[in-house]
DSSP file (Angstrom, degrees, kcal/mol; ACC not computed):
  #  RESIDUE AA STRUCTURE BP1 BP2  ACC     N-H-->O    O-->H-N    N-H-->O    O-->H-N    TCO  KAPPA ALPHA  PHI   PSI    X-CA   Y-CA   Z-CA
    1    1 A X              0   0    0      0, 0.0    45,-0.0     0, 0.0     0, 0.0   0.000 360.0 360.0 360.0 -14.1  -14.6   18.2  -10.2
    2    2 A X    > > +     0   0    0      5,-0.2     3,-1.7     2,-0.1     5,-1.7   0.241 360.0  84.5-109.9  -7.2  -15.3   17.0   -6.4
    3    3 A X  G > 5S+     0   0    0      1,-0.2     3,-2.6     3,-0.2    -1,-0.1   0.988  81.2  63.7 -72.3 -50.4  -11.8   18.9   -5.1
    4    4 A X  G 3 5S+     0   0    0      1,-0.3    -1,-0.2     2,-0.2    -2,-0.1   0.517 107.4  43.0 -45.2  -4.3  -13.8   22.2   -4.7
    5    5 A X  G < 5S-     0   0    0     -3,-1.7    -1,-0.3     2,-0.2    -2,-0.1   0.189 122.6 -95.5-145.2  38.8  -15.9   20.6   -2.2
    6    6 A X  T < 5S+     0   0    0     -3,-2.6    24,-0.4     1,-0.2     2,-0.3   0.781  83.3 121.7  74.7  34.7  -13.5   18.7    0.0
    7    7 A X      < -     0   0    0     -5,-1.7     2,-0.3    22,-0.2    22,-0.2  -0.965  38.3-169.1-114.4 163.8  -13.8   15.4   -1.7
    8    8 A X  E     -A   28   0A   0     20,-2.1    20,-1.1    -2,-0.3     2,-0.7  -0.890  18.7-126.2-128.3 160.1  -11.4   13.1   -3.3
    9    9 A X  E     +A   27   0A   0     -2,-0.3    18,-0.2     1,-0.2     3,-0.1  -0.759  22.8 173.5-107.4 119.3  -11.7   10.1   -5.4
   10   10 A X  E    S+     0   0A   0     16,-2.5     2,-0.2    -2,-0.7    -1,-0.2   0.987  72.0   1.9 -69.5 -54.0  -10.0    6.6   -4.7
   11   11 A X  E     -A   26   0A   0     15,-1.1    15,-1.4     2,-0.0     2,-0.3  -0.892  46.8-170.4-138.7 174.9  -11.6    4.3   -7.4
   12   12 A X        +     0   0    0     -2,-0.2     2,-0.3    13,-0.2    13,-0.2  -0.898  18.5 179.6-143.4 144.2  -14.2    4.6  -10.4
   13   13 A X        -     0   0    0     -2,-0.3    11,-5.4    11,-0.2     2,-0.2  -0.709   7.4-170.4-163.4 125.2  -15.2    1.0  -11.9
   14   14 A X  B     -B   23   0A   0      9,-0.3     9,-0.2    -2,-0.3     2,-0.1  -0.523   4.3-163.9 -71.8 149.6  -17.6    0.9  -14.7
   15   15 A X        -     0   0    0      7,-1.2     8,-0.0    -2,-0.2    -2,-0.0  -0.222  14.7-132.2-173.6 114.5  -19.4   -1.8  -16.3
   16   16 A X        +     0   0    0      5,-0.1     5,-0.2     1,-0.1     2,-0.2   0.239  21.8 168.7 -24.5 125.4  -21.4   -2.7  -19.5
   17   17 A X        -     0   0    0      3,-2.5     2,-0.1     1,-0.2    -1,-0.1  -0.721  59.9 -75.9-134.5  98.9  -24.8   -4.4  -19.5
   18   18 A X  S    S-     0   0    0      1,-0.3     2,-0.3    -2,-0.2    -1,-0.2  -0.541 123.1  -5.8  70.4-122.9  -26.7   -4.4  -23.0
   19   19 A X  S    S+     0   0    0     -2,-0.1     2,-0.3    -3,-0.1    -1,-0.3  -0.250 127.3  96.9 -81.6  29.7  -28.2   -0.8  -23.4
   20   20 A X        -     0   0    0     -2,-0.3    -3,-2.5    37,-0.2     2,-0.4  -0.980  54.0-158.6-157.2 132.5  -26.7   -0.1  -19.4
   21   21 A X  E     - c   0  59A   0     37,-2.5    39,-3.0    -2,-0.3     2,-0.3  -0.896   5.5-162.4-109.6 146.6  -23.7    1.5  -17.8
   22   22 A X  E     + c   0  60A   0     -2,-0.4    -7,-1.2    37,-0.2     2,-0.4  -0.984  13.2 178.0 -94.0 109.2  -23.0    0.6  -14.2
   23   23 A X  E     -Bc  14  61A   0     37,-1.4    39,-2.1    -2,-0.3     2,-0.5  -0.992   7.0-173.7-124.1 125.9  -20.3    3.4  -12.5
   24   24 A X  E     - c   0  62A   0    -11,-5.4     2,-0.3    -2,-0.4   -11,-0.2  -0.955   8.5-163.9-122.2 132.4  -19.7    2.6   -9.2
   25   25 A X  E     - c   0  63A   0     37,-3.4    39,-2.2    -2,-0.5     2,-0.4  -0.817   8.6-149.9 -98.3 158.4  -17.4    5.9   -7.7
   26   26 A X  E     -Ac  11  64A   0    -15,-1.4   -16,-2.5    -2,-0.3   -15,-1.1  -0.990  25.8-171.2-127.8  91.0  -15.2    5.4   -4.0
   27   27 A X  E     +Ac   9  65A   0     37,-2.8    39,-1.4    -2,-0.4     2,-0.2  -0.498  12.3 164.9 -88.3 173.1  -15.3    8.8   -2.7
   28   28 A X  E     -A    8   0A   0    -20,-1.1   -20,-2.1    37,-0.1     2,-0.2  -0.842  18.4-143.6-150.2-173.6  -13.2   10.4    0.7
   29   29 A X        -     0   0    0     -2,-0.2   -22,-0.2   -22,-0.2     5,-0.1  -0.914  18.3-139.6-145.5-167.8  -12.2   13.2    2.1
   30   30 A X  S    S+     0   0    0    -24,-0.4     3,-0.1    -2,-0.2   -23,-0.1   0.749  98.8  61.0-115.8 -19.1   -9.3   14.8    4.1
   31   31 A X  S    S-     0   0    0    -25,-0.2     2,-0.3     1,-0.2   -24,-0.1   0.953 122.6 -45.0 -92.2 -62.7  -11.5   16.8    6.8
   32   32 A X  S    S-     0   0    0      3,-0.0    -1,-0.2     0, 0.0    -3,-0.1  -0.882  87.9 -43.1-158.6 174.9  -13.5   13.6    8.5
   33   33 A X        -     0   0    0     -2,-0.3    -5,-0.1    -3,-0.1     5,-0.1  -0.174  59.8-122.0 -40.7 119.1  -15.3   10.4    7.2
   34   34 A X        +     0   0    0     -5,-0.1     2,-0.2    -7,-0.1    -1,-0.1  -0.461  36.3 179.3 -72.2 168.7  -17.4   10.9    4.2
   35   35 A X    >   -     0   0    0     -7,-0.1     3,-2.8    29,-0.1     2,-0.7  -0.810  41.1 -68.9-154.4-177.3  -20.6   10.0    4.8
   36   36 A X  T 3> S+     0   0    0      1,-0.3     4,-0.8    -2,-0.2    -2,-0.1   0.171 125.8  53.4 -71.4  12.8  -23.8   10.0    2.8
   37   37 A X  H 3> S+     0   0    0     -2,-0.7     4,-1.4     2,-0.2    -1,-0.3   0.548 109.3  56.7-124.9 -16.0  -24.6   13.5    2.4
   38   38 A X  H <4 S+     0   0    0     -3,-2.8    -2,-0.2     2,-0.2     4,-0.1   0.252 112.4  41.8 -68.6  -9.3  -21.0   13.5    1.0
   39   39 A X  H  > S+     0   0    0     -4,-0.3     4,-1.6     2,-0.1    -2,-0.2   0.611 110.0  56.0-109.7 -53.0  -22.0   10.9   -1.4
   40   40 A X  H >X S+     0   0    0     -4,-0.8     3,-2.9     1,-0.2     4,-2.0   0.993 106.5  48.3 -57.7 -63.2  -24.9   12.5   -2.0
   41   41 A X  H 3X S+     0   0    0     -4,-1.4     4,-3.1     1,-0.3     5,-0.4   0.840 113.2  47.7  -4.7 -68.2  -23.2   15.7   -3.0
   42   42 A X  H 3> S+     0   0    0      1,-0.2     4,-0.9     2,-0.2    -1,-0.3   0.763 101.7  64.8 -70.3 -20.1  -20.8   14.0   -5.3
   43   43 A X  H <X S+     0   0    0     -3,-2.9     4,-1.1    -4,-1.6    -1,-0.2   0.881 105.0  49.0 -66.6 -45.6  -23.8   11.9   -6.9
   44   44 A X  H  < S+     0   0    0     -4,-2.0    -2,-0.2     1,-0.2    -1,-0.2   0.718 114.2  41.3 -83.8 -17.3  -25.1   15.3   -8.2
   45   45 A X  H  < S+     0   0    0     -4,-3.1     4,-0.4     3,-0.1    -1,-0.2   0.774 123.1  37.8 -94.2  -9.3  -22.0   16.6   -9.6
   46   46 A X  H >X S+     0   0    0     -4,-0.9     3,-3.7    -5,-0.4     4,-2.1   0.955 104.7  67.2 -64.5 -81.1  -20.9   13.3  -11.2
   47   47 A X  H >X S+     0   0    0     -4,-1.1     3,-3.2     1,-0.3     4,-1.1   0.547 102.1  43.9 -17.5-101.6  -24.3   11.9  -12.4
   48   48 A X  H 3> S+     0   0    0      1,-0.3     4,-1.9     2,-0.2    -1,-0.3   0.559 113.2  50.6 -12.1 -43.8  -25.0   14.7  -15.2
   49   49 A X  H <> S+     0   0    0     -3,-3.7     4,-0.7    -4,-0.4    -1,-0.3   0.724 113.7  45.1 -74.5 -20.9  -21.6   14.7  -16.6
   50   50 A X  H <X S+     0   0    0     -3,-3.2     4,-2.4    -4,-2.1    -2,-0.2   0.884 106.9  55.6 -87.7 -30.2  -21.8   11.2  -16.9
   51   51 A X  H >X S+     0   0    0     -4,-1.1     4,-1.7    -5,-0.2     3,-1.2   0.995 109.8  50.8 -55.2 -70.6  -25.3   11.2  -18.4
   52   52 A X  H 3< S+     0   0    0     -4,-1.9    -1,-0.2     1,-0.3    -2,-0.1   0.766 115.2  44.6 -43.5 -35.6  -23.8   13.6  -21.3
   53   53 A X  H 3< S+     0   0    0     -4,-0.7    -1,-0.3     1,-0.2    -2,-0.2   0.969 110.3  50.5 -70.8 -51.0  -21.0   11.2  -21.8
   54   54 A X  H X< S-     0   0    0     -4,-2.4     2,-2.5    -3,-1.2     3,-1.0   0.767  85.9-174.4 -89.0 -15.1  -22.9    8.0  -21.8
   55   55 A X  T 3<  +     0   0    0     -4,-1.7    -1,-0.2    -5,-0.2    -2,-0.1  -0.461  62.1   0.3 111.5-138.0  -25.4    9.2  -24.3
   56   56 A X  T 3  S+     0   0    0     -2,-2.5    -1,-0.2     2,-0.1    -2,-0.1   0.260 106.8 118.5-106.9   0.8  -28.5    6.9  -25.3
   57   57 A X  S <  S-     0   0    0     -3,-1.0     2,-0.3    -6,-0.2   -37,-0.2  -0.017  78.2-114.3 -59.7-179.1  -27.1    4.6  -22.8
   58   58 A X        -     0   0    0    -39,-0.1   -37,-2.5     2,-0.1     2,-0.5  -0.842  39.6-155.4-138.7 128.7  -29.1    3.5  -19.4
   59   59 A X  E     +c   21   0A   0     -2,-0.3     2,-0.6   -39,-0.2   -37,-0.2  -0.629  19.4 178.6-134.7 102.0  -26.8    5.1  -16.6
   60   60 A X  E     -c   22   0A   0    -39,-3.0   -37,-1.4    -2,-0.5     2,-0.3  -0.885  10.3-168.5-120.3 128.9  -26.9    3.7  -13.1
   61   61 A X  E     -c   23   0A   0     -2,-0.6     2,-0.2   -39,-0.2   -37,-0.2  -0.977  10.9-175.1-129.5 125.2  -24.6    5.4  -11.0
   62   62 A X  E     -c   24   0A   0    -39,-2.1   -37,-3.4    -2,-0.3     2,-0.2  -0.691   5.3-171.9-129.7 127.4  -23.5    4.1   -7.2
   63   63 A X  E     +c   25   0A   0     -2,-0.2   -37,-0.2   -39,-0.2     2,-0.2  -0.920  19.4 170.9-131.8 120.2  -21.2    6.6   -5.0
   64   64 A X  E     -c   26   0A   0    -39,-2.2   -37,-2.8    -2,-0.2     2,-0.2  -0.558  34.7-113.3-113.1 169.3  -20.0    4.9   -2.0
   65   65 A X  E     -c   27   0A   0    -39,-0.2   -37,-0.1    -2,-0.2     3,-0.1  -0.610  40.1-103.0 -82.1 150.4  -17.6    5.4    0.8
   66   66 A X     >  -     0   0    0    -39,-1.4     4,-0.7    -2,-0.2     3,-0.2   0.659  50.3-130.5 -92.1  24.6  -14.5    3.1    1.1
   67   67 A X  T  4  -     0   0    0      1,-0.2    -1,-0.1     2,-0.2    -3,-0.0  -0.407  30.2 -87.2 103.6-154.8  -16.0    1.0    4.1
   68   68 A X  T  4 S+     0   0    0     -2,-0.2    -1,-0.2    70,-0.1    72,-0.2   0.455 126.7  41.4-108.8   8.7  -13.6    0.6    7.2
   69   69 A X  T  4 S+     0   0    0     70,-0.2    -2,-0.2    -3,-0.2    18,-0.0   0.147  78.0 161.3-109.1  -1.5  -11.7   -2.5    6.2
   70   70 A X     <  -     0   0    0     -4,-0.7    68,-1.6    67,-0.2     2,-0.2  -0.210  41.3-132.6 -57.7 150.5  -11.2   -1.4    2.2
   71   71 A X  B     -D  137   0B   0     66,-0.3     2,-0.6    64,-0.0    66,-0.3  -0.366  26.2-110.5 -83.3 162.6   -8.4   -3.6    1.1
   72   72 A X        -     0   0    0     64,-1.7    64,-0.1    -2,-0.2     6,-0.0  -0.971  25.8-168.7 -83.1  94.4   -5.7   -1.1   -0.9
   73   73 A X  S    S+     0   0    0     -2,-0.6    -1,-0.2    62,-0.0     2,-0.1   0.858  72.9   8.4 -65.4 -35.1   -5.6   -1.9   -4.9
   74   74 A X  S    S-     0   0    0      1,-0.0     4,-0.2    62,-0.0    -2,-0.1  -0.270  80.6 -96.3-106.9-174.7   -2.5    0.4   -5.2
   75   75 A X  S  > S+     0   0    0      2,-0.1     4,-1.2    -2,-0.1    -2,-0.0   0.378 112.8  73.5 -81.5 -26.2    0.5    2.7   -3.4
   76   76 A X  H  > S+     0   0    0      1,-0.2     4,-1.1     2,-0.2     5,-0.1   0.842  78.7  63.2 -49.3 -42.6   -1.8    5.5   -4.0
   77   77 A X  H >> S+     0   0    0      1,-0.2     3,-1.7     2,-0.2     4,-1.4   0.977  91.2  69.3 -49.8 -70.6   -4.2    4.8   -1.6
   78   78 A X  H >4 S+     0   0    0      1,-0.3     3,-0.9     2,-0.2    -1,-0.2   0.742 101.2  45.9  14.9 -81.2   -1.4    5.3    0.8
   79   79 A X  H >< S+     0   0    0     -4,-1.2     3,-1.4     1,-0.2    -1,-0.3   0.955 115.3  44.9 -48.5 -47.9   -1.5    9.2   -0.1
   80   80 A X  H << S+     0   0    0     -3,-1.7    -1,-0.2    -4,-1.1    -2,-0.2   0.699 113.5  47.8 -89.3   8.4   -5.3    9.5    0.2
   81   81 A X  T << S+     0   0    0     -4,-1.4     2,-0.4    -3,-0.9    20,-0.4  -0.175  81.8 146.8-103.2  31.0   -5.7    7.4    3.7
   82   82 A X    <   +     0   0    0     -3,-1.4    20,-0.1     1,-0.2     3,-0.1  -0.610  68.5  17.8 -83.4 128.6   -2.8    9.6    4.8
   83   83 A X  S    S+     0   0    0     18,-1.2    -1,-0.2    -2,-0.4    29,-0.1  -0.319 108.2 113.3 120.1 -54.2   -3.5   10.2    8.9
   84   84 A X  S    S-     0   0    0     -3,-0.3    17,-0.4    16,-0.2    -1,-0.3  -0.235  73.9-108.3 -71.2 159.6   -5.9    7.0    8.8
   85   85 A X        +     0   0    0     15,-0.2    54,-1.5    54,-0.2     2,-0.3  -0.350  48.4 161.5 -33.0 113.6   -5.4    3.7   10.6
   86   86 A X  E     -FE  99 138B   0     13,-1.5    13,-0.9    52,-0.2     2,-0.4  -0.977  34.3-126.6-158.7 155.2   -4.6    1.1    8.4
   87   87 A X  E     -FE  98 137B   0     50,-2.4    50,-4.0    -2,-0.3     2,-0.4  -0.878  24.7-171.4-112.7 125.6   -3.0   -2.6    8.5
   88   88 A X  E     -FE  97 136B   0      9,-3.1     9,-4.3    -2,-0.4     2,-1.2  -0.933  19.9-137.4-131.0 149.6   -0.1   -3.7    6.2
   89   89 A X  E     -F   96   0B   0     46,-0.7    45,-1.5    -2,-0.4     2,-0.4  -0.600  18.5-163.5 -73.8 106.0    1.5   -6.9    5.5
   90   90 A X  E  >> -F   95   0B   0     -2,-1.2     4,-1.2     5,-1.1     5,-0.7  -0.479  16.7-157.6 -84.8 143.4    5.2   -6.6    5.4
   91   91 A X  T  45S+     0   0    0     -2,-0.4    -1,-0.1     2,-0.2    42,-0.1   0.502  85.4  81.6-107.4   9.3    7.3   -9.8    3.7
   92   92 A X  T  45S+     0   0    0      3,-0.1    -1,-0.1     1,-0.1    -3,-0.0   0.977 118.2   2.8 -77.0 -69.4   10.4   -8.4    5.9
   93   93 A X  T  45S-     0   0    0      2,-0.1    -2,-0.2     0, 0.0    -1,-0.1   0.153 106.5-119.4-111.3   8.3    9.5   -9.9    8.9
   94   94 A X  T  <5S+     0   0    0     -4,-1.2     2,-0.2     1,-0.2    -3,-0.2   0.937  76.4 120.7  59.7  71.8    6.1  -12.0    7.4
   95   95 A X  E   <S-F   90   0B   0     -5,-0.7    -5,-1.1    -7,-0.1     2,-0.6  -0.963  73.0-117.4-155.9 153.7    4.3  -10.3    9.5
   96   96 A X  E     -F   89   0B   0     -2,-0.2    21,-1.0    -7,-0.2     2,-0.8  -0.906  35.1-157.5-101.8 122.6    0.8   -7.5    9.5
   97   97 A X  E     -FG  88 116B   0     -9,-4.3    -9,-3.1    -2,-0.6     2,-0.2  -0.867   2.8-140.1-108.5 132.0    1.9   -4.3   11.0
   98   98 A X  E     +FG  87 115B   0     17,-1.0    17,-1.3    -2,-0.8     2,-0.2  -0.489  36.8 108.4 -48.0 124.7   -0.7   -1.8   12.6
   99   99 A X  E     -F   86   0B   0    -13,-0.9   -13,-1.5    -2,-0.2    14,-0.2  -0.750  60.7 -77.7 165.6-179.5   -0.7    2.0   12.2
  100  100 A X  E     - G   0 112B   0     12,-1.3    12,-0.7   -15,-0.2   -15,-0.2  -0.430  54.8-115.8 -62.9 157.8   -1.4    5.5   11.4
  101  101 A X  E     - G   0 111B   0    -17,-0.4   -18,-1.2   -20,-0.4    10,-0.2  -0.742  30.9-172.3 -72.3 144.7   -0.2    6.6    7.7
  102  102 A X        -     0   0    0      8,-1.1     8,-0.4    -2,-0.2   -21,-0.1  -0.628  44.6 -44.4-112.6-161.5    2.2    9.0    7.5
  103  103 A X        -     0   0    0     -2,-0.2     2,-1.1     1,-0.1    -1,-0.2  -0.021  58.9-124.9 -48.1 118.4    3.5   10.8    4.4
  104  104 A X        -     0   0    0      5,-0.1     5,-0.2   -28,-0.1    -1,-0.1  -0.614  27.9-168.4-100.8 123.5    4.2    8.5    1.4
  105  105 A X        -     0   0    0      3,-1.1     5,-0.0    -2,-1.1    25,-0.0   0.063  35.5-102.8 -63.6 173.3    7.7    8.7   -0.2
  106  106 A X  S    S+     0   0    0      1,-0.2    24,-0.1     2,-0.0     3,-0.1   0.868 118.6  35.0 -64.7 -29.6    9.0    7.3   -3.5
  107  107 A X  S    S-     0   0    0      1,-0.2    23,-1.0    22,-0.1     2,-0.4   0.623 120.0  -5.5-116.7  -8.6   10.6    4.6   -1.8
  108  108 A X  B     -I  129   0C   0     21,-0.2    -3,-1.1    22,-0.1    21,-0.2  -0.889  60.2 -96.2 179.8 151.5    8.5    3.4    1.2
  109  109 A X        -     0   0    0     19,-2.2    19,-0.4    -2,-0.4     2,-0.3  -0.494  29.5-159.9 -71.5 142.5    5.4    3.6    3.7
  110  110 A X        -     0   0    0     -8,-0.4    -8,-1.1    -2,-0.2     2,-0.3  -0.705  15.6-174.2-132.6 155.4    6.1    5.5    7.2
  111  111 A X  E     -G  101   0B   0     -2,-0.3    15,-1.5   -10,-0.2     3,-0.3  -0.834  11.3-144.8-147.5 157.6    3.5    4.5    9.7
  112  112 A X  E    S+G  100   0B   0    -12,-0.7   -12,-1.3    -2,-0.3    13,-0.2  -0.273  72.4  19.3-100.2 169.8    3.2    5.9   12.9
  113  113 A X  E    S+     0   0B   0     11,-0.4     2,-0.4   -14,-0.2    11,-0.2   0.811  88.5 179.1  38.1  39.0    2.0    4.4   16.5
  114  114 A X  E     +     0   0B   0     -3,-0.3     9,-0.6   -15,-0.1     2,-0.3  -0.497  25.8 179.4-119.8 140.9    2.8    1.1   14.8
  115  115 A X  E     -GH  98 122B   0    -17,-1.3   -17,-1.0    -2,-0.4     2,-0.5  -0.680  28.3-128.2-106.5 145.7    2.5   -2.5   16.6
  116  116 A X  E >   -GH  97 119B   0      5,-0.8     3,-1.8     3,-0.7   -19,-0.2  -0.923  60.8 -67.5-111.2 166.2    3.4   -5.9   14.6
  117  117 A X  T 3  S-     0   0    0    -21,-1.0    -1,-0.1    -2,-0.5   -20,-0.0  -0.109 116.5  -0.7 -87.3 127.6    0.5   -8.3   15.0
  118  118 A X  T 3  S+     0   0    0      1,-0.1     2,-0.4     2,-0.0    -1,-0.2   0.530  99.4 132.0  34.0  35.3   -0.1   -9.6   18.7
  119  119 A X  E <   -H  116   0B   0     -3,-1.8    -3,-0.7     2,-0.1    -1,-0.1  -0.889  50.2-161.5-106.9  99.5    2.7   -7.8   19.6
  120  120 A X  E     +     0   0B   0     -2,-0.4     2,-0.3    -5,-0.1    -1,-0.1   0.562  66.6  91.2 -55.3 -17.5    2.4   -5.5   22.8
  121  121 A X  E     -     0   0B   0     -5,-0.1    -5,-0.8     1,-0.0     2,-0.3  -0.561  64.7-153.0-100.1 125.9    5.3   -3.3   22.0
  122  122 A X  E     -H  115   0B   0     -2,-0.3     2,-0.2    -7,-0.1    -7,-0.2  -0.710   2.7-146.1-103.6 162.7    4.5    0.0   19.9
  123  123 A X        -     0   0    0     -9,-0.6     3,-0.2    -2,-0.3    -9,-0.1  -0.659  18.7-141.3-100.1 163.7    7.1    2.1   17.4
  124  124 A X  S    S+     0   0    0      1,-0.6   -11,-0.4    -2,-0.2     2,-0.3   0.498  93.9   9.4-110.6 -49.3    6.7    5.6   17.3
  125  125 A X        -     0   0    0    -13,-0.2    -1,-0.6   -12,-0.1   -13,-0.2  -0.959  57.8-170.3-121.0 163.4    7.6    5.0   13.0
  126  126 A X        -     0   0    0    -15,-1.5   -15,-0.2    -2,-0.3     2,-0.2  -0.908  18.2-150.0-150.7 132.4    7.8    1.9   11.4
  127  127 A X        -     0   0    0     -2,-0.2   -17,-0.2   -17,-0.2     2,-0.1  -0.496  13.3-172.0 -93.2-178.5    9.4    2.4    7.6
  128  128 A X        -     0   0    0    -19,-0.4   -19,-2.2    -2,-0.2     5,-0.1  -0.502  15.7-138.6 -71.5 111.3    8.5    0.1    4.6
  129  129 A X  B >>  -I  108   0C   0    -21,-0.2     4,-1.0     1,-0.1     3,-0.7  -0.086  27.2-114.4 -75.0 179.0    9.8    0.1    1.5
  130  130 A X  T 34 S+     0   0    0    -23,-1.0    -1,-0.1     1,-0.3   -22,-0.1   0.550 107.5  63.3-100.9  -1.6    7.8   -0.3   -0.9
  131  131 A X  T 34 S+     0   0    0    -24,-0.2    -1,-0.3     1,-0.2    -2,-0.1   0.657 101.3  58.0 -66.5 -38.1    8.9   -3.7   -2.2
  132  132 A X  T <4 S+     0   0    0     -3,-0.7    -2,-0.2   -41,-0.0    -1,-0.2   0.860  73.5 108.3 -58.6 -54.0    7.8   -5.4    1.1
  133  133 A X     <  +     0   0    0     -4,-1.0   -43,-0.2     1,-0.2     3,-0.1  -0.159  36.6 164.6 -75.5 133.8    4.3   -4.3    1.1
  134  134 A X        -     0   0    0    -45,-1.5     2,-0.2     1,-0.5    -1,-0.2   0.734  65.3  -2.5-111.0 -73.7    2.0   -7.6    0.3
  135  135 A X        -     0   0    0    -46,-0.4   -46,-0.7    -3,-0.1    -1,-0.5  -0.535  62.2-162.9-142.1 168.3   -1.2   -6.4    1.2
  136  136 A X  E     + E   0  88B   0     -2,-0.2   -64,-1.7   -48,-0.2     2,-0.3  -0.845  12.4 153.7-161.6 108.9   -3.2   -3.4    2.7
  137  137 A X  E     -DE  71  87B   0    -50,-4.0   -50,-2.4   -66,-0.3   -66,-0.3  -0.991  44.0 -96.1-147.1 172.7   -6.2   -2.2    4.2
  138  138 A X  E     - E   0  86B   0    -68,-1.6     2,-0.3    -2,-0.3   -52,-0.2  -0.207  40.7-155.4 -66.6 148.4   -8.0    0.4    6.5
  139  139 A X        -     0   0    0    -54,-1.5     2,-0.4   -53,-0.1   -70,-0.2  -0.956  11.9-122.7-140.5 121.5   -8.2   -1.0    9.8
  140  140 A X        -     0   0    0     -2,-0.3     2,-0.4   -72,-0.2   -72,-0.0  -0.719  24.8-176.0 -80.5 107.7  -11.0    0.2   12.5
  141  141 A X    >   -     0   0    0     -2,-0.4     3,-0.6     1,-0.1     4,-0.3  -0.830  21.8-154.2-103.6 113.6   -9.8    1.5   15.8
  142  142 A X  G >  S+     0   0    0     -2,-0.4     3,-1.1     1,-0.2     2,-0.1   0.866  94.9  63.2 -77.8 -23.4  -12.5    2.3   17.9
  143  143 A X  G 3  S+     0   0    0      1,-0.2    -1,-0.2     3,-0.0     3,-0.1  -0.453 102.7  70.6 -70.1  46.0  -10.0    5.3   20.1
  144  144 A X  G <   +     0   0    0     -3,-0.6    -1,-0.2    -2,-0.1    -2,-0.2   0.389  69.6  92.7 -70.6 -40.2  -10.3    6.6   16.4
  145  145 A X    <         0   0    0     -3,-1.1    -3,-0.0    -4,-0.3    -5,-0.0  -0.065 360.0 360.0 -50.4 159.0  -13.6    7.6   16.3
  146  146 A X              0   0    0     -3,-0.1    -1,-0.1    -2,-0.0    -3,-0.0   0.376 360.0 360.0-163.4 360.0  -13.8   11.0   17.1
């Protein structure tokens, strides 16, 4: 329901309290950083369909951005950070490598511009399969901003 207006969703986490739903949504987009008016947006198409769902229920509903540090919970993320900055721990060389995403494959994570950790020297790719990958998150570059 949010693709028709440039936004995408990473994660949805719900949770019960008595008579009370808690939905907290992690929107993005492919165009530039969402930002709160992108949040708002998405609050008003969510909210109602979730109101219908929940019932007699109490429905407090949180749409956020995913920060500039979000740690990854999947390989999925991968696809929708595709383009952004992000730092992953590789268990090949035990090491955090720096870089842009590129494209993600069945079998492994491509980054671009990519540095291993306090290491001056950059790759133009660096591959990872997909077994390697420990850990993940968005990393903040200020020559990113734009």
């Amino acid at each position: 329901m949010l693709q028709p207006i440039g936004l995408r969703v990473v994660d949805v986490r719900s949770d019960e309290h008595r008579d009370a739903t808690h939905v907290v949504v992690t929107i993005t987009n492919t165009g530039h950083t969402a930002g709160i008016d992108d949040c708002a947006k998405a609050h008003r198409i969510i909210f109602p369909r979730l109101s219908l769902l929940g019932g007699e229920r109490n429905l407090d509903l949180e749409v956020s951005t995913p920060g500039v540090q979000r740690i990854f919970r999947d390989l999925h993320e991968f696809a929708l950070f595709e383009g952004k900055r992000c730092r992953v721990y590789d268990s090949g060389p035990g090491a955090w490598i720096e870089g842009i995403i590129g494209p993600l494959s069945e079998s492994e994570v491509v980054l671009y511009n990519a540095s291993i950790e306090d290491s001056k020297e950059t790759m133009e790719t660096y591959h990872i399969p997909h077994g390697r990958v420990q850990k993940a998150k968005l990393a903040y570059a200020w020559e990113d901003m734009s």
